[in-house]
VEXFI-976164 format. One record per residue: z, x, y of N, C-alpha, C in turn. Coordinates in steps of 0.1 Angstrom, whole numbers, padded with zeros to 4 digits, always signed. Example, Ala and Ser with C-alpha at 12.3 -4.5 7.8 and 13.67 -1.06 7.14 Angstrom:
2
+0078+0132-0057+0078+0123-0045+0078+0132-0033 +0071+0128-0022+0071+0137-0011+0079+0129+0000 
//
This chain:
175
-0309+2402+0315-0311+2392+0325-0324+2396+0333 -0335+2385+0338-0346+2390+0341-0342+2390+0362 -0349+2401+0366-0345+2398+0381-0359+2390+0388 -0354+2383+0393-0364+2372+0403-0376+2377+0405 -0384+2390+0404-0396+2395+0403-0398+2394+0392 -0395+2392+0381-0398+2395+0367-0396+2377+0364 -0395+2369+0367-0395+2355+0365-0410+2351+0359 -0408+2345+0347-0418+2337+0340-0420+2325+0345 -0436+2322+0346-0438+2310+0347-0430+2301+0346 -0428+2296+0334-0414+2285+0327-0404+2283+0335 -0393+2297+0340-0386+2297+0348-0387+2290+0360 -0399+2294+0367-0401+2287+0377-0404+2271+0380 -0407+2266+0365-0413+2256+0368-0396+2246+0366 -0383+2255+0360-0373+2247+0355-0363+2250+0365 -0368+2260+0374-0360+2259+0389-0360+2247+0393 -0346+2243+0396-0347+2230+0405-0347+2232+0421 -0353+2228+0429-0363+2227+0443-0348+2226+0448 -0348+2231+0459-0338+2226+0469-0343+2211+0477 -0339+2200+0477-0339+2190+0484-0342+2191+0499 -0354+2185+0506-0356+2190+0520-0351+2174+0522 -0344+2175+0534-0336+2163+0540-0349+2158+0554 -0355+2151+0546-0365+2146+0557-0362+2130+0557 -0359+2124+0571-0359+2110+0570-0370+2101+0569 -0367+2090+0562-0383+2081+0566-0383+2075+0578 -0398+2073+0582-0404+2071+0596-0398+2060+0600 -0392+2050+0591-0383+2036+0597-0372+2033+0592 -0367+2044+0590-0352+2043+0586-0345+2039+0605 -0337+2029+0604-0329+2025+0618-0339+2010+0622 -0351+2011+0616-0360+2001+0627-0364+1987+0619 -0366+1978+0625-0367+1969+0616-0384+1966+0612 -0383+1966+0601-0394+1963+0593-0401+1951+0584 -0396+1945+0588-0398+1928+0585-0404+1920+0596 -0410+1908+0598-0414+1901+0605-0408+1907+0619 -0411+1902+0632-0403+1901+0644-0402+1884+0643 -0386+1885+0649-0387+1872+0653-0390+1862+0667 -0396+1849+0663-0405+1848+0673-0390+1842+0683 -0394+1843+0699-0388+1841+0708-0377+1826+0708 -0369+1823+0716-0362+1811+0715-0368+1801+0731 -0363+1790+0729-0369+1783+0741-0361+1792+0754 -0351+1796+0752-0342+1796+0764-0348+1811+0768 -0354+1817+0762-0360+1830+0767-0372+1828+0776 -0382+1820+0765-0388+1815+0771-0389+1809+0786 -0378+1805+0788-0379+1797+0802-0377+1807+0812 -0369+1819+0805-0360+1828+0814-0372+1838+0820 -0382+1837+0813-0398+1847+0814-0400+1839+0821 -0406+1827+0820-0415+1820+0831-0409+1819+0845 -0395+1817+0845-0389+1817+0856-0391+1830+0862 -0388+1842+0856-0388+1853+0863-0403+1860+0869 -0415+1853+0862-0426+1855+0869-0427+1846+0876 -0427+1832+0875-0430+1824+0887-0423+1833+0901 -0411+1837+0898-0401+1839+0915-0407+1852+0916 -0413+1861+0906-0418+1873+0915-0435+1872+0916 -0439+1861+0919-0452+1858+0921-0462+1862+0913 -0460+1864+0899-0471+1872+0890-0479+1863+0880 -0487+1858+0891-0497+1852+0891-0505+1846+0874 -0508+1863+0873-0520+1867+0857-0506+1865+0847 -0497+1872+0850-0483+1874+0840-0485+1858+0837 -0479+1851+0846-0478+1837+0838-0489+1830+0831 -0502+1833+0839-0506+1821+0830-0514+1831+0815 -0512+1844+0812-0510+1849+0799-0502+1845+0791 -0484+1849+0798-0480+1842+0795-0477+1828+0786 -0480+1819+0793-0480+1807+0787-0489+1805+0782 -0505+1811+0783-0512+1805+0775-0508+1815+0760 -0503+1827+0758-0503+1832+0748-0491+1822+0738 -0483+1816+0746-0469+1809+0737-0481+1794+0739 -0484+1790+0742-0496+1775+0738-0506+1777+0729 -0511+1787+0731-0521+1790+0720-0516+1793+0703 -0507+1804+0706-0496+1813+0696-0512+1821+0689 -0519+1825+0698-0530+1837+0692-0522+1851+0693 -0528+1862+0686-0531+1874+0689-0530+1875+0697 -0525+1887+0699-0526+1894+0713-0542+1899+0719 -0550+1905+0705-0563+1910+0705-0572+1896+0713 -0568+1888+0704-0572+1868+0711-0571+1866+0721 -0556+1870+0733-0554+1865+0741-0563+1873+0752 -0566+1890+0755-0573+1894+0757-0582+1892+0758 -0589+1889+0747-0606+1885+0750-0611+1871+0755 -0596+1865+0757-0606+1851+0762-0609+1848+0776 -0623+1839+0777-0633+1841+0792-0623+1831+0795 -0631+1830+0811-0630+1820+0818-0635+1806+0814 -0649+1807+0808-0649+1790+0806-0648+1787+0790 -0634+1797+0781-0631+1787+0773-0620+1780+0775 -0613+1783+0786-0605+1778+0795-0607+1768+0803 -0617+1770+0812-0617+1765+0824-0632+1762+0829 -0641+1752+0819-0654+1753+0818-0659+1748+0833 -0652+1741+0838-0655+1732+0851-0649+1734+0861 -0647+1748+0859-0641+1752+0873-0621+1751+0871 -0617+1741+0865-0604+1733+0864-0602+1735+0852 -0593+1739+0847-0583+1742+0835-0586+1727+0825 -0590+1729+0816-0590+1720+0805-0576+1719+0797 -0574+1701+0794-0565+1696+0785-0564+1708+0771 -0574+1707+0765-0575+1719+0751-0589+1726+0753 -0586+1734+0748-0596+1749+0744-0593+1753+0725 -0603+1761+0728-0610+1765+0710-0616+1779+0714 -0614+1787+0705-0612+1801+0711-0611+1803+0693 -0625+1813+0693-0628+1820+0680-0620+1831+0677 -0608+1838+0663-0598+1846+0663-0613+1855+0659 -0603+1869+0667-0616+1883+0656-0613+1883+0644 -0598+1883+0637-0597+1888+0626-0600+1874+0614 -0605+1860+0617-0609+1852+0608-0621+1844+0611 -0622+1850+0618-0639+1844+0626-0639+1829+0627 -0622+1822+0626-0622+1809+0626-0620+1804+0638 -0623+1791+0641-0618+1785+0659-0605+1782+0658 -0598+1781+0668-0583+1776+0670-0585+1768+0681 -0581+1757+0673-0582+1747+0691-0569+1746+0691 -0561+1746+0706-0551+1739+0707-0550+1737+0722 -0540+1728+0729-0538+1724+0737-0527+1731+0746 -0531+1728+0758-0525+1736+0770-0514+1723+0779 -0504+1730+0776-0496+1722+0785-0496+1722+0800 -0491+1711+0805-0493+1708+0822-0490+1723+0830 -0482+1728+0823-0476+1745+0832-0481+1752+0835 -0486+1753+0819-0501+1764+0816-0512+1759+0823 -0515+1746+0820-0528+1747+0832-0525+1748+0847 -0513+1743+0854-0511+1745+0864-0514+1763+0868 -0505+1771+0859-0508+1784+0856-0517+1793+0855 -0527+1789+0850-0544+1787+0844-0551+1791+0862 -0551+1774+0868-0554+1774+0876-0549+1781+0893 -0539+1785+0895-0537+1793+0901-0538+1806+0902 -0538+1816+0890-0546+1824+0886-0564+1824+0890 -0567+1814+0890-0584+1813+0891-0586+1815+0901 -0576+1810+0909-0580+1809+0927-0575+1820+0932 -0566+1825+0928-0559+1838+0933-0571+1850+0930 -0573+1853+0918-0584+1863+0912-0599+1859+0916 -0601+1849+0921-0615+1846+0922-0625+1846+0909 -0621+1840+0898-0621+1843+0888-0634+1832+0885 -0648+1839+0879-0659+1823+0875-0665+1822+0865 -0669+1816+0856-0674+1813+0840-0683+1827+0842 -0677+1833+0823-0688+1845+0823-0680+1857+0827 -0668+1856+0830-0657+1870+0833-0646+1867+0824 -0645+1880+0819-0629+1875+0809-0618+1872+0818 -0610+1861+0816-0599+1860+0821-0587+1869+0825 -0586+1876+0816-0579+1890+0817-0584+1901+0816 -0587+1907+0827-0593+1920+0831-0585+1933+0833 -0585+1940+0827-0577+1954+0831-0580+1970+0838 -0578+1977+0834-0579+1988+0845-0592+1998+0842 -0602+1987+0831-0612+1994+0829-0622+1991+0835 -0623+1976+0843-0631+1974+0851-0630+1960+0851 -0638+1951+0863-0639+1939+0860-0646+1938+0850 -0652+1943+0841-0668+1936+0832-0658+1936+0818 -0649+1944+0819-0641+1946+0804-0628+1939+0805 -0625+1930+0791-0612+1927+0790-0598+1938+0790 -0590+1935+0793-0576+1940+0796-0574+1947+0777 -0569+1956+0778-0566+1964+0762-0558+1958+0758 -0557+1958+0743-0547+1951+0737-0532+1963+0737 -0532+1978+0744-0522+1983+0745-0516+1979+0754 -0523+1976+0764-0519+1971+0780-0509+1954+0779 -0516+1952+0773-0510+1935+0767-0497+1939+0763 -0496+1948+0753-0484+1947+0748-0476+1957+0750 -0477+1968+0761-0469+1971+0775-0464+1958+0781 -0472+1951+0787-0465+1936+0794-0457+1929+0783 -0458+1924+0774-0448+1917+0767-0438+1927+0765 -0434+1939+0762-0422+1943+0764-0416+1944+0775 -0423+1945+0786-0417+1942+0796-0408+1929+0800 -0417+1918+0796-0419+1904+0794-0402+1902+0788 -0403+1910+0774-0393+1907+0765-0380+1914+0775 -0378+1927+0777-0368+1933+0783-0361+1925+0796 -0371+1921+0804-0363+1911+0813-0359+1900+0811 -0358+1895+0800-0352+1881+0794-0339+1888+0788 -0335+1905+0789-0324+1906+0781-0323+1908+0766 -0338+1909+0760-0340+1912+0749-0345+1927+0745 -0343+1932+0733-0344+1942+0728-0361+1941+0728 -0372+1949+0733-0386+1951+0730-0392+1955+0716 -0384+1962+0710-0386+1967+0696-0378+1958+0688 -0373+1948+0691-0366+1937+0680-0377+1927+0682 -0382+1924+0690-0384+1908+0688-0403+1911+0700 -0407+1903+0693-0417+1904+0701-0432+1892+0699 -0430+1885+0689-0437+1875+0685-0443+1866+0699 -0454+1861+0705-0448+1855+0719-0458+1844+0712 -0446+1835+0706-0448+1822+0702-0434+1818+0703 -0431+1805+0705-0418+1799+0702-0412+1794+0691 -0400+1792+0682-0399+1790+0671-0397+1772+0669 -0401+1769+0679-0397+1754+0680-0415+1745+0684 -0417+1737+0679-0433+1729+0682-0433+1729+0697 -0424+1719+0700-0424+1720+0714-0415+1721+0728 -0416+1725+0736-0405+1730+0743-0405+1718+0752 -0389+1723+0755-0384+1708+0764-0392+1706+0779 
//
């Protein structure tokens, strides 16, 4: 019998390994699409910013579920692709980064009411990004920061942050 110092190549190669018990990185987590929000959440968000006065929350917010852009999208957009005239426009067109295509779509009465009150509140004028964050006025708001606020967004509606997080509605249009 050969003792374990005295082991031939061969031997070693027909040792079977001990099994290291390492989990994978998303075992427990869901890994498929998120699903996108329901109207009734929806309303439960808007409601809960309207009553704690958060101004920029809402009209992100809404414009991110009217638009249904990226978050990267929602971030970068100015003031006058919004709000060319001072006053919130019916529809806006807003170029995506990742297809360099336009998306026009239209803003509902909420959202622009939303839009607009934000403007006045921030003092906000063509030529500044709409959403500004803690890097300065001159710079748009990070896309981490954004999506810190939507889990927050999501958590006070009663929803799980790491389940669901799409902030579009699953329905065309809401009541």
């Amino acid at each position: 019998m050969l003792s374990s110092s005295s082991m031939t190549m061969q031997d070693q190669v027909n040792a079977t390994p001990t099994p290291h018990k390492r989990l994978p990185w998303n075992k427990g987590k869901l890994t498929r699409a998120k699903p996108p929000l329901r109207p009734k959440h929806v309303w439960s968000i808007r409601t809960k910013l309207q009553i704690e006065g958060r101004a920029r929350d809402l009209a992100m917010f809404n414009l991110a579920i009217d638009s249904k852009l990226r978050g990267c999208d929602v971030v970068a957009i100015r003031v006058e692709d919004v709000a060319a005239g001072g006053y919130t426009a019916d529809r806006a067109t807003v170029r995506q980064k990742k297809t360099g295509r336009p998306v026009r779509f239209e803003l509902s009465e909420q959202t622009r009411q939303a839009v607009d009150d934000y403007l006045k509140s921030a003092n906000k004028t063509a030529g500044e990004f709409l959403f500004t964050g803690r890097r300065g006025p001159n710079r748009n708001m990070t896309t981490r920061q954004y999506a810190r606020l939507v889990s927050q967004w999501i958590g006070s509606a009663g929803l799980d942050p790491g389940c669901s997080g799409r902030i579009h509605c699953d329905e065309r249009k809401l009541p």
